[in-house]
PDB file of N, CA, C and O in Angstrom, chain B, residues numbered from 101:
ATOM      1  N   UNK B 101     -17.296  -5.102 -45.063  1.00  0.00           N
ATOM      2  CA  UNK B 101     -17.107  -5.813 -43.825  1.00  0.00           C
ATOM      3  C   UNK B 101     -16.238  -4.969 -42.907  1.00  0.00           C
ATOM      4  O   UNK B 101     -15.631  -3.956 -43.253  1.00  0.00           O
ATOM      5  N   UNK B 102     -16.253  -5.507 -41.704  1.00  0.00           N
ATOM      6  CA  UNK B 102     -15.572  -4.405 -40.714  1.00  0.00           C
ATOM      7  C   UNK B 102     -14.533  -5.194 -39.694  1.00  0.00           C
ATOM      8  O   UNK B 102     -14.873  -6.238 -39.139  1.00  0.00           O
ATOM      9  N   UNK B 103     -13.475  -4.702 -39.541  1.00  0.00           N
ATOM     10  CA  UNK B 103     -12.640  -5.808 -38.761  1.00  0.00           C
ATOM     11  C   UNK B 103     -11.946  -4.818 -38.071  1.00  0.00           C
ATOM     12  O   UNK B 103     -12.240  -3.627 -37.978  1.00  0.00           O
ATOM     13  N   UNK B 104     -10.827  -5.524 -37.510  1.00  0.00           N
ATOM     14  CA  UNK B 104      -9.698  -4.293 -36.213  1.00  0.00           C
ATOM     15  C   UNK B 104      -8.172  -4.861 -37.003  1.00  0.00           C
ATOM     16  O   UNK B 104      -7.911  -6.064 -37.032  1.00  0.00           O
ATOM     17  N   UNK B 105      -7.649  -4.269 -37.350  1.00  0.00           N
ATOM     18  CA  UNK B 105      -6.135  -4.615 -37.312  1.00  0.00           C
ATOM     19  C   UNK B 105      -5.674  -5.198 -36.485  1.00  0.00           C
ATOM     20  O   UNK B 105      -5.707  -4.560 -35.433  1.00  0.00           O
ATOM     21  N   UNK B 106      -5.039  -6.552 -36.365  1.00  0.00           N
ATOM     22  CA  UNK B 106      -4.290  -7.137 -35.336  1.00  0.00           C
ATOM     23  C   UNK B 106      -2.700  -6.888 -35.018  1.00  0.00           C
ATOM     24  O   UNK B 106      -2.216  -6.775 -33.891  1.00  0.00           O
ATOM     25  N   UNK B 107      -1.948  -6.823 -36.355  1.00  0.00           N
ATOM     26  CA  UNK B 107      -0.984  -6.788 -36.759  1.00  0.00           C
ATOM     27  C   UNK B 107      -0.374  -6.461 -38.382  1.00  0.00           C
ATOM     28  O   UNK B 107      -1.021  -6.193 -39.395  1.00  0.00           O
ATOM     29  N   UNK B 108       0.833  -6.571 -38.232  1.00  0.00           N
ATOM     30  CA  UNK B 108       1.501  -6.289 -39.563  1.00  0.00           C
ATOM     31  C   UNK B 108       2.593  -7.206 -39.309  1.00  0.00           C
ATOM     32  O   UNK B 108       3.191  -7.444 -38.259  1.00  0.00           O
ATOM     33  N   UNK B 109       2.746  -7.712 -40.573  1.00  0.00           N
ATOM     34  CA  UNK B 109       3.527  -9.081 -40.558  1.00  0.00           C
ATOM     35  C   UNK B 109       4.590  -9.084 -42.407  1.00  0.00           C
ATOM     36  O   UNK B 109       4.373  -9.802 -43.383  1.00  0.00           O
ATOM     37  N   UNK B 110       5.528  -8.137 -42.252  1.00  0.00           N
ATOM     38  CA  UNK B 110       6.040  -8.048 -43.544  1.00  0.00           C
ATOM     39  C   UNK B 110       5.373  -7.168 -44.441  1.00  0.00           C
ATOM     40  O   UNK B 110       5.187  -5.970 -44.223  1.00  0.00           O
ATOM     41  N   UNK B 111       4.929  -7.949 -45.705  1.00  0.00           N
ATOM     42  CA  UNK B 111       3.857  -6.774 -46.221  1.00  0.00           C
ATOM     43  C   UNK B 111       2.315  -6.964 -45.832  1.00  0.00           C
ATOM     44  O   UNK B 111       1.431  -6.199 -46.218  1.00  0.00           O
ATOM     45  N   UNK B 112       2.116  -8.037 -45.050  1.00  0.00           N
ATOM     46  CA  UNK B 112       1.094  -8.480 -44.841  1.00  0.00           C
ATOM     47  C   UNK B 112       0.134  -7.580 -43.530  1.00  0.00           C
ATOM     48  O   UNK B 112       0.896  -7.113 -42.683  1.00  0.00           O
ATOM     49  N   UNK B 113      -1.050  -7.348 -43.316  1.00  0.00           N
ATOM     50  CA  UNK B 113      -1.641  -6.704 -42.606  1.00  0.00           C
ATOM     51  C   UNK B 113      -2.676  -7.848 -42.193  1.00  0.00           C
ATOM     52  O   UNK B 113      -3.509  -8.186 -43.033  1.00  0.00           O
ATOM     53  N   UNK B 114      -2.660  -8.610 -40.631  1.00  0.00           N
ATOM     54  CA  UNK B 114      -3.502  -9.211 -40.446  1.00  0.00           C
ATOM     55  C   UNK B 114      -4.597  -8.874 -39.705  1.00  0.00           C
ATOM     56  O   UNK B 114      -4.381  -8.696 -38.506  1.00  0.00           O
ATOM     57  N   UNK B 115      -5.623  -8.749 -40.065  1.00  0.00           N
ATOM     58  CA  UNK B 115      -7.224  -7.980 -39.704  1.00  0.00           C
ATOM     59  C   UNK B 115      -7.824  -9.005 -38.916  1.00  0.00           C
ATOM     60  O   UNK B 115      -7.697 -10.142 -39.369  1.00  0.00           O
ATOM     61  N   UNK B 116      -8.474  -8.871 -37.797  1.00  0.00           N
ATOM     62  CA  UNK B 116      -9.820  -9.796 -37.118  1.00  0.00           C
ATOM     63  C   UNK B 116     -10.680  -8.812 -37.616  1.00  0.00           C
ATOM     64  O   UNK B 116     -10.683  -7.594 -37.793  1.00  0.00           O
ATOM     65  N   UNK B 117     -11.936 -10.483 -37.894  1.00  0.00           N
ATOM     66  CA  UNK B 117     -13.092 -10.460 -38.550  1.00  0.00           C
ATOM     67  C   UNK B 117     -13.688 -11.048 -37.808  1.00  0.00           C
ATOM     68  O   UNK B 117     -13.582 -12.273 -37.767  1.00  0.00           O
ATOM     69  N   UNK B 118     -14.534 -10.346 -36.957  1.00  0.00           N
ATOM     70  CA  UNK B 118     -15.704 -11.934 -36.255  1.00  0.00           C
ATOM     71  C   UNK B 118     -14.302 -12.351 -35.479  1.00  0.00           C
ATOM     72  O   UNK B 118     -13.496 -11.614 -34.911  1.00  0.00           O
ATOM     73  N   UNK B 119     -14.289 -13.824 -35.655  1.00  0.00           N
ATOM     74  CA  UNK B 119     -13.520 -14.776 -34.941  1.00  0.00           C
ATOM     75  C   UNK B 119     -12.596 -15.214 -35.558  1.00  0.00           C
ATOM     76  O   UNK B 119     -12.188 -16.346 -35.298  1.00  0.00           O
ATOM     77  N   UNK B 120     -12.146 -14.624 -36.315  1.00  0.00           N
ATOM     78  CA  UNK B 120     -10.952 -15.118 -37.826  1.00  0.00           C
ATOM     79  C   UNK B 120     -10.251 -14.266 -38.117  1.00  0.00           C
ATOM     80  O   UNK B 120     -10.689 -13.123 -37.993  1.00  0.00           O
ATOM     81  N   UNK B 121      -8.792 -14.476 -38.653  1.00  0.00           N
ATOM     82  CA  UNK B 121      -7.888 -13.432 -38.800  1.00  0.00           C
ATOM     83  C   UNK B 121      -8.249 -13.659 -40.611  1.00  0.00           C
ATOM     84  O   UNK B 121      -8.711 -14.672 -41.135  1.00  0.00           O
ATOM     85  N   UNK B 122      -7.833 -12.264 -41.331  1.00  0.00           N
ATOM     86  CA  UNK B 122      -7.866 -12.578 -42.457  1.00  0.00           C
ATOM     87  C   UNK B 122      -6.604 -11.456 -43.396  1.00  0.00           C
ATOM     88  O   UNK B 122      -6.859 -10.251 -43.396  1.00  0.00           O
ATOM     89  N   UNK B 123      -5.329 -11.943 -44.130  1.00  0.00           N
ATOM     90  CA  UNK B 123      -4.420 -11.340 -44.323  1.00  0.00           C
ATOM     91  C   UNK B 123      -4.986 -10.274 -45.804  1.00  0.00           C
ATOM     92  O   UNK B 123      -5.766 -10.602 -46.698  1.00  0.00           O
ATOM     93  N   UNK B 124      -4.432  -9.275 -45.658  1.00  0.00           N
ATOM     94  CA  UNK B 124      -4.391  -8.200 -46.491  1.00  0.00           C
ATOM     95  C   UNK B 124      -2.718  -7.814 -46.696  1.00  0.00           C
ATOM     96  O   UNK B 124      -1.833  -7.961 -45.854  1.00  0.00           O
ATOM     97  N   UNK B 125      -2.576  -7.233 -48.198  1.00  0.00           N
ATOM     98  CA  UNK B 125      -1.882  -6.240 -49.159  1.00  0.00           C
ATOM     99  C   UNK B 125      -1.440  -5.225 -47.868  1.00  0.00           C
ATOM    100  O   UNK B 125      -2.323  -4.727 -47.170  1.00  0.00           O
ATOM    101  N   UNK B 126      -0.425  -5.038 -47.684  1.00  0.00           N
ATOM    102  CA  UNK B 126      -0.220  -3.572 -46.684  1.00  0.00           C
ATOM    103  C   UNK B 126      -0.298  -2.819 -47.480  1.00  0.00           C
ATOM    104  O   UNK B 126      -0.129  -1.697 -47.001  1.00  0.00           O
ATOM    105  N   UNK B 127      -0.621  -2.791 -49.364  1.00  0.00           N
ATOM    106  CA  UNK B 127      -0.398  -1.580 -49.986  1.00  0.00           C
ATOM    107  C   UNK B 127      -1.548  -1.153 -49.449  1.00  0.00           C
ATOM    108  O   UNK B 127      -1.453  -0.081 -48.851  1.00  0.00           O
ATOM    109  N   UNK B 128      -2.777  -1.739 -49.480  1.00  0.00           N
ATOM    110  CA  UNK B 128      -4.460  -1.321 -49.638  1.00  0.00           C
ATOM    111  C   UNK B 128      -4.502  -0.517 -48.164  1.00  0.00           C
ATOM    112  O   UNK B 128      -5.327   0.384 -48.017  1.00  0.00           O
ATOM    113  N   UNK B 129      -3.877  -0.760 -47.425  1.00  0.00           N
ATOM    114  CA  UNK B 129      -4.070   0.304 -46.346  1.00  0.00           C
ATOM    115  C   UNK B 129      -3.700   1.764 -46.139  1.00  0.00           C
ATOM    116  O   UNK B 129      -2.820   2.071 -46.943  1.00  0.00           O
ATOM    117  N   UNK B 130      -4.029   2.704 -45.406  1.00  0.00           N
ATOM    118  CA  UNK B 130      -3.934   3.958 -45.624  1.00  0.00           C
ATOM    119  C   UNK B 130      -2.336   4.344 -44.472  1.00  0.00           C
ATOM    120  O   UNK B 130      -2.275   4.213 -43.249  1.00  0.00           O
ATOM    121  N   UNK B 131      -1.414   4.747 -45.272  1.00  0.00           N
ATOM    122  CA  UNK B 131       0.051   4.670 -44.746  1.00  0.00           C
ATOM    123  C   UNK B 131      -0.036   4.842 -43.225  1.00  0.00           C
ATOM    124  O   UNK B 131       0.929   4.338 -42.651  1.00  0.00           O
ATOM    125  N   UNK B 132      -1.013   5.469 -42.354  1.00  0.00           N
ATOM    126  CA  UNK B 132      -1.297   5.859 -40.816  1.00  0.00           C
ATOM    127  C   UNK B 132      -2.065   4.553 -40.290  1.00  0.00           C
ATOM    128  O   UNK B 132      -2.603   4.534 -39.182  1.00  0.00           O
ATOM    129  N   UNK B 133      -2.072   3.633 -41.035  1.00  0.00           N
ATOM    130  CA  UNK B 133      -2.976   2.355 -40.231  1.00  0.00           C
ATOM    131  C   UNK B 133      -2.154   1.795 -39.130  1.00  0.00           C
ATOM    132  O   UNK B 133      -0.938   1.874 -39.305  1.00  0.00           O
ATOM    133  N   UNK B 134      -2.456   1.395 -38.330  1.00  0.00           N
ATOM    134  CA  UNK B 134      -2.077   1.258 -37.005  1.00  0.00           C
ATOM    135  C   UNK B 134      -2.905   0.013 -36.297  1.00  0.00           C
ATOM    136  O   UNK B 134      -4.134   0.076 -36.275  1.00  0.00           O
ATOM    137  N   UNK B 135      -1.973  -1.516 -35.515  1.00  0.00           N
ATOM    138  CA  UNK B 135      -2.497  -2.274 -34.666  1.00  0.00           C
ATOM    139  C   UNK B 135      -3.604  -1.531 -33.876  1.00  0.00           C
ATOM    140  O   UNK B 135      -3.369  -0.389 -33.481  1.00  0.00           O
ATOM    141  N   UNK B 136      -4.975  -2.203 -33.589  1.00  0.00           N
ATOM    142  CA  UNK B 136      -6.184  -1.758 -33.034  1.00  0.00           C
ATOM    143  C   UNK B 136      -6.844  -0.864 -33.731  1.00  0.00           C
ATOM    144  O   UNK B 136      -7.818  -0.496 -33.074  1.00  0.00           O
ATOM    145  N   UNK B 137      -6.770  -0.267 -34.884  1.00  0.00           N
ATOM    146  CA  UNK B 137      -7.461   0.424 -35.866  1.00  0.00           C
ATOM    147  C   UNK B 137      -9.091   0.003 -36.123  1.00  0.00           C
ATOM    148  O   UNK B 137      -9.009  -1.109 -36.645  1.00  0.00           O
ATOM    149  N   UNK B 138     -10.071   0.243 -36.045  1.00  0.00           N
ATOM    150  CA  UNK B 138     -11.232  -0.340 -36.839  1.00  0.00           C
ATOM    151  C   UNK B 138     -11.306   0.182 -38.226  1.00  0.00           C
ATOM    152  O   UNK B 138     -11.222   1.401 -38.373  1.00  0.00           O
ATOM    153  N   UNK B 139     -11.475  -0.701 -39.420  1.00  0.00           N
ATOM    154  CA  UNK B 139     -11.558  -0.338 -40.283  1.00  0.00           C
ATOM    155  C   UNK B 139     -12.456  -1.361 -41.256  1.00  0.00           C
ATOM    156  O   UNK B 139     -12.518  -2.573 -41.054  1.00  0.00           O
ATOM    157  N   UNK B 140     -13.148  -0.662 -42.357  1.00  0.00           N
ATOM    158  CA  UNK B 140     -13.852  -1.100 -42.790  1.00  0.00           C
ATOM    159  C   UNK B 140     -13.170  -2.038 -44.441  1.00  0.00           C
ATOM    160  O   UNK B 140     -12.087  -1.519 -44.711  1.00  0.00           O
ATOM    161  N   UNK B 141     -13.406  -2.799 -45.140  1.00  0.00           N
ATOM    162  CA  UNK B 141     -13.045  -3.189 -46.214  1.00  0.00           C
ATOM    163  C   UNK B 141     -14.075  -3.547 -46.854  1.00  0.00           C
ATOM    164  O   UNK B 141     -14.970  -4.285 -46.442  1.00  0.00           O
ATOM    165  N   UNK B 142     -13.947  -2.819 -48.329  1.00  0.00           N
ATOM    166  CA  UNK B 142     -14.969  -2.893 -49.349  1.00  0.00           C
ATOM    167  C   UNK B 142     -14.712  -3.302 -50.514  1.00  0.00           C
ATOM    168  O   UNK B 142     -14.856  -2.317 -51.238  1.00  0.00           O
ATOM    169  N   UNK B 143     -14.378  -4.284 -51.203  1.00  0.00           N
ATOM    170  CA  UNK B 143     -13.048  -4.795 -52.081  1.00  0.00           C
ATOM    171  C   UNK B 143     -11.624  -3.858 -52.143  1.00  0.00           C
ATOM    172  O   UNK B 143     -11.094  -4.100 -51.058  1.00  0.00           O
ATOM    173  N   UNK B 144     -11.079  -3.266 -52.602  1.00  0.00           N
ATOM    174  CA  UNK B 144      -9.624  -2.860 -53.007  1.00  0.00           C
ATOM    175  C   UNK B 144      -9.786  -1.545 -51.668  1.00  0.00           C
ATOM    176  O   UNK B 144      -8.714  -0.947 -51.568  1.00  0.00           O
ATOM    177  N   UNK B 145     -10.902  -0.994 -50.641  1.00  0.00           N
ATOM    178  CA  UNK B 145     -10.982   0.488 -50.177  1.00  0.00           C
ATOM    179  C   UNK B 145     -10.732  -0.514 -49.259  1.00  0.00           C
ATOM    180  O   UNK B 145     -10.878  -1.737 -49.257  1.00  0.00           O
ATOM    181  N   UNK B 146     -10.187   0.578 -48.227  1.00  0.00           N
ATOM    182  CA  UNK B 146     -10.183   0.229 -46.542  1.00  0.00           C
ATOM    183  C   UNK B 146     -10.193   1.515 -45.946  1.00  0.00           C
ATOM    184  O   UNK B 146      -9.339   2.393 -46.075  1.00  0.00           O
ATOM    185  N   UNK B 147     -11.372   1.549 -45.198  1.00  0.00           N
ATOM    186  CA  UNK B 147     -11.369   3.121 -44.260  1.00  0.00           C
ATOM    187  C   UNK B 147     -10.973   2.907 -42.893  1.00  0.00           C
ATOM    188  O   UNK B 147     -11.787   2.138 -42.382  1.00  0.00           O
ATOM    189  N   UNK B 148     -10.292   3.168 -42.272  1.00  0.00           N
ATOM    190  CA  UNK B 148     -10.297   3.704 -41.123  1.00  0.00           C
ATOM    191  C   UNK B 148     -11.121   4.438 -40.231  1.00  0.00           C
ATOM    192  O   UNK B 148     -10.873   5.643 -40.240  1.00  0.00           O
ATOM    193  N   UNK B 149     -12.114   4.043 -39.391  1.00  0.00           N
ATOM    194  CA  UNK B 149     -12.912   4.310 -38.468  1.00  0.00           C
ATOM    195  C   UNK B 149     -12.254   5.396 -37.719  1.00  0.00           C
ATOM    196  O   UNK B 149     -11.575   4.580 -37.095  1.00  0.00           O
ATOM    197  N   UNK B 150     -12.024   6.058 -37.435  1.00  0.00           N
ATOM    198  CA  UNK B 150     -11.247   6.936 -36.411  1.00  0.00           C
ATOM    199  C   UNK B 150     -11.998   7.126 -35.429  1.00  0.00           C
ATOM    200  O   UNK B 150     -11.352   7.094 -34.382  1.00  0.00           O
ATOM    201  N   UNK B 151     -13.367   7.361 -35.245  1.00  0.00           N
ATOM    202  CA  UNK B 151     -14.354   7.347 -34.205  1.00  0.00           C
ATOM    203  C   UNK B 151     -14.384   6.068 -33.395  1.00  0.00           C
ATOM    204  O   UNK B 151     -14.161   5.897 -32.196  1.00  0.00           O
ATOM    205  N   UNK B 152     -14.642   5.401 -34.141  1.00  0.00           N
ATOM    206  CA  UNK B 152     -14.520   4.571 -33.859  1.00  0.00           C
ATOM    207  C   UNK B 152     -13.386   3.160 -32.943  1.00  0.00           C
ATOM    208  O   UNK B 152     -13.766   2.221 -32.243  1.00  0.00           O
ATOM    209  N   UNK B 153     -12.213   3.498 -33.276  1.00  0.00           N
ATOM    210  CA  UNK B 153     -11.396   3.247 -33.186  1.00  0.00           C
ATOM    211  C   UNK B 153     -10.865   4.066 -32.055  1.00  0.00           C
ATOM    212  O   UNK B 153     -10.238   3.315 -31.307  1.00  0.00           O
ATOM    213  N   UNK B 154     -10.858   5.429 -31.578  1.00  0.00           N
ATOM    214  CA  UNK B 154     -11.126   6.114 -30.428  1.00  0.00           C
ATOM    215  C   UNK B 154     -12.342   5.571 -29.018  1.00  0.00           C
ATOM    216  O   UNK B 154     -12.486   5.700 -27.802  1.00  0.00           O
ATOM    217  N   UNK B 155     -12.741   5.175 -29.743  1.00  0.00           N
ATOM    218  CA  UNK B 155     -14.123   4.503 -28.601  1.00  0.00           C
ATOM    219  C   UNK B 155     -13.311   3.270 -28.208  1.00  0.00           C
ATOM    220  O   UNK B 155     -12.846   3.034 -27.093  1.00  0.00           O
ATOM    221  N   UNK B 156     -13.232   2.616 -29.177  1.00  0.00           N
ATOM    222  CA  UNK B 156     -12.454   0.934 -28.339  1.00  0.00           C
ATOM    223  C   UNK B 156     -11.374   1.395 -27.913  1.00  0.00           C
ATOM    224  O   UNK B 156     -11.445   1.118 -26.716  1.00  0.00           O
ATOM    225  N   UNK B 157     -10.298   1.975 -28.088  1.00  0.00           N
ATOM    226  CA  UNK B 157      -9.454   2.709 -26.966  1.00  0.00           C
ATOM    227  C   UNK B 157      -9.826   2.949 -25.985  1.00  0.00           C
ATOM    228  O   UNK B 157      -9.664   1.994 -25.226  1.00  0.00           O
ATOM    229  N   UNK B 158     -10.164   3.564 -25.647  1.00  0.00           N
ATOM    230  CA  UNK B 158     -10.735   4.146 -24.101  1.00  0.00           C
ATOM    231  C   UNK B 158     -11.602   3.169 -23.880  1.00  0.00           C
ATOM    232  O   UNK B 158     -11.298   2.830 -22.737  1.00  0.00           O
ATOM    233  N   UNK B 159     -12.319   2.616 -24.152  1.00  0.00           N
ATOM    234  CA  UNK B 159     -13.065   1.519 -23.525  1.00  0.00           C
ATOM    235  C   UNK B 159     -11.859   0.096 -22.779  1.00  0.00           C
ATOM    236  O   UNK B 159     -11.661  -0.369 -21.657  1.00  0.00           O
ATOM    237  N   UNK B 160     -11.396  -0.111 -23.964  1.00  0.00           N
ATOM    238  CA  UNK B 160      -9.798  -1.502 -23.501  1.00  0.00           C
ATOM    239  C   UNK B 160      -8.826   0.028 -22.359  1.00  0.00           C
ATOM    240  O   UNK B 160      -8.156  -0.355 -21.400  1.00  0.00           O
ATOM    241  N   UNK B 161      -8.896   1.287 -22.604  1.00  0.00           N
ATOM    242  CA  UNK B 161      -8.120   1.664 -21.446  1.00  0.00           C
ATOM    243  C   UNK B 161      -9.014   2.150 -19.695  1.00  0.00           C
ATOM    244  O   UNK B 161      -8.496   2.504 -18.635  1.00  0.00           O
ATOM    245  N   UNK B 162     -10.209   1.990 -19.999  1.00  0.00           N
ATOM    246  CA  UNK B 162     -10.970   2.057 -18.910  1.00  0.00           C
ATOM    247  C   UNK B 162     -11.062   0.660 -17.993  1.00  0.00           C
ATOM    248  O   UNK B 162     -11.251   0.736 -16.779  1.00  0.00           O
ATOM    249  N   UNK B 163     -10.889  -0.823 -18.788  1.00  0.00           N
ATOM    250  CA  UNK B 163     -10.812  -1.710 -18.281  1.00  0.00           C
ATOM    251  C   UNK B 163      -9.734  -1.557 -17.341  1.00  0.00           C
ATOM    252  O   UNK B 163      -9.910  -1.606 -16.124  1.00  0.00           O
ATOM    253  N   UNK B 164      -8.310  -1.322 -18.046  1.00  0.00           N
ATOM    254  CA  UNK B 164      -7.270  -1.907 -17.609  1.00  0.00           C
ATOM    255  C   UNK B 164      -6.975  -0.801 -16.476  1.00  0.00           C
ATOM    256  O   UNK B 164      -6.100  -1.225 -15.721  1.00  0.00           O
ATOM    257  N   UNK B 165      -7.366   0.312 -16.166  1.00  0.00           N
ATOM    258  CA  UNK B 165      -7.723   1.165 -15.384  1.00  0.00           C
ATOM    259  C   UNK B 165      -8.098   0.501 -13.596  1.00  0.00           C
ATOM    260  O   UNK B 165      -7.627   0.581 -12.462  1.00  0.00           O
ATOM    261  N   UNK B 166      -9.664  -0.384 -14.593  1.00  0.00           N
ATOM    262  CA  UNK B 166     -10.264  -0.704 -13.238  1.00  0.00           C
ATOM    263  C   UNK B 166      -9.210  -1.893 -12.513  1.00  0.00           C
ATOM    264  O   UNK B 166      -8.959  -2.116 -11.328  1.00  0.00           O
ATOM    265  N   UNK B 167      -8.647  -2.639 -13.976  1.00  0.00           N
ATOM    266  CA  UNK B 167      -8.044  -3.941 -13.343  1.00  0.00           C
ATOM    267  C   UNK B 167      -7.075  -3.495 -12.252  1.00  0.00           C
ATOM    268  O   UNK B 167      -7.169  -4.090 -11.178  1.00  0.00           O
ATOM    269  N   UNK B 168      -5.885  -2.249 -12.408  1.00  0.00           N
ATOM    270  CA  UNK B 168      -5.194  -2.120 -11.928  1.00  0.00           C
ATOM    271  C   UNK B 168      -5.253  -1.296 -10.733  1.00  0.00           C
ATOM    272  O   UNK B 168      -4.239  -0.951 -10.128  1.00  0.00           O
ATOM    273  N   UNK B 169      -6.621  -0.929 -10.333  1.00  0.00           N
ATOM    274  CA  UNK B 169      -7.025   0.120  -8.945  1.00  0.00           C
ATOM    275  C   UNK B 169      -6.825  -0.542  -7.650  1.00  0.00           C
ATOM    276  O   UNK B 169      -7.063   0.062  -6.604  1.00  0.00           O
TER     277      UNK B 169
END
């Protein structure tokens, strides 16, 4: 499944899924995970999209671009 990091909350890492937050282990993440990350989870793995995760960047910073012209 594929979600975005929302936050980190203690040891907790809370991920959006779809329309739902869903809490994770901060161990299972990769020590560079970072709020707005896309990453994938496959039981105990979690990858980090980096392409991915570069694209929705610049896309949320092209918005806020136009908002503020």
């Amino acid at each position: 499944m594929k979600g975005i990091i929302d936050r980190f909350e203690e040891d907790l890492v809370v991920v959006e899924i779809g329309n739902n937050t869903q809490d994770f282990d901060k161990r299972l993440f990769p020590a560079d995970a970072s709020p707005g990350d896309v990453v994938t989870i496959e039981g105990d793995k979690i990858t980090i999209l980096k392409d991915e995760t570069a694209k929705r960047r610049k896309e949320v910073e092209d918005l806020m671009n136009e908002l503020f012209e």
